[in-house]
N, C-alpha and C positions, 0 to 999 in steps of 0.2 A: 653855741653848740660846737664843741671840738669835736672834729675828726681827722681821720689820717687816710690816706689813701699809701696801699701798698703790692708789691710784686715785686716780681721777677726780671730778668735778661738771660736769655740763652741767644742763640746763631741769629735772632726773627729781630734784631735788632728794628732791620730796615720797617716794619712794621709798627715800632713801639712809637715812634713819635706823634702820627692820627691820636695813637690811646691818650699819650700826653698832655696833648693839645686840648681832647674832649674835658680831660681832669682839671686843666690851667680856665678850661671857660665855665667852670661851674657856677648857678649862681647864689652858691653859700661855699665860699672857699676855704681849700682845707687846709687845715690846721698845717699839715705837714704830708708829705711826698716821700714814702720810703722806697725806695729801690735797689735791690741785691743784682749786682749784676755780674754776670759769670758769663758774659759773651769774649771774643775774641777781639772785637770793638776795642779802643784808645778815644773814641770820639763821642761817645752818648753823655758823658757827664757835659759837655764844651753844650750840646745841642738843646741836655734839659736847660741850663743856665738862659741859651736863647729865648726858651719858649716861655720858662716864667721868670725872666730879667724884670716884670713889672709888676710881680705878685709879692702877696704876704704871705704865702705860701714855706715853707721852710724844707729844703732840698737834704733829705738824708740818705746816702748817695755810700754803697758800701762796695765794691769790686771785689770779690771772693768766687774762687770757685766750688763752690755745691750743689749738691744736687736740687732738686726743686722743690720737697718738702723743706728737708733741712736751710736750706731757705728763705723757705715763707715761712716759716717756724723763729728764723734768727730775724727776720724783718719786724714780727712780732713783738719779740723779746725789745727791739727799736722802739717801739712804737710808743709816746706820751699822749698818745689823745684817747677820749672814752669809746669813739666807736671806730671801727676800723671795717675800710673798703678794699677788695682784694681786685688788682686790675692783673691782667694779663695782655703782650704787646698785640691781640688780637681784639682787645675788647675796645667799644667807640659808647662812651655816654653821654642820654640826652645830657642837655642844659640844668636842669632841675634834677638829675638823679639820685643825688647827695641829698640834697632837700626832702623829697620823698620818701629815701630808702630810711634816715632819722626817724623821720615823723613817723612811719611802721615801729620803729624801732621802740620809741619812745611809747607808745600806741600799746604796743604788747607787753611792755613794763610797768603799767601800772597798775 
């Protein structure tokens, strides 16, 4: 099961990293890691690299300034996996949330 996990960076940087963190300990890990980031930050890419230096995870990591659809709209457009997760640096998920939010996925597709 391919997926992607994707979002945003504005000012809330200091927050994104918990969200990170919750993403890196999934226990069906994702495909890939899209992040648009349009913060004033120089240090979030140095910090994702910390958090999953031990994943298979694949960091696609863009520094542009836009606004937040245009965005998530261009993190999309990134995006090679079949289903795709929308984080924002507020958001904290369980352990299994990947896992379950597929299996609905997969669930209502057939």
């Amino acid at each position: 099961m391919k997926y992607s996990f994707f979002g945003t960076c504005y000012e809330d940087s200091f927050l994104l990293f918990d969200c990170l963190k919750s993403i890196e300990l999934q226990s069906v890990k994702a495909n890939e890691l899209i992040l648009i980031d349009s913060s004033l930050s120089n240090s979030i890419l140095r910090e994702i690299s910390k958090i999953f230096k031990d994943s298979k995870t694949s960091i696609v990591y863009k520094k542009v300034n836009l606004p937040r659809v245009k965005a998530l709209n261009y993190a999309i457009s990134l995006a090679t996996s079949e289903y795709l997760l929308r984080f924002d640096s507020r958001t904290r998920f369980s352990k299994n949330y990947a896992e379950e939010a597929i299996k609905l996925l997969n669930e209502k597709n057939k």
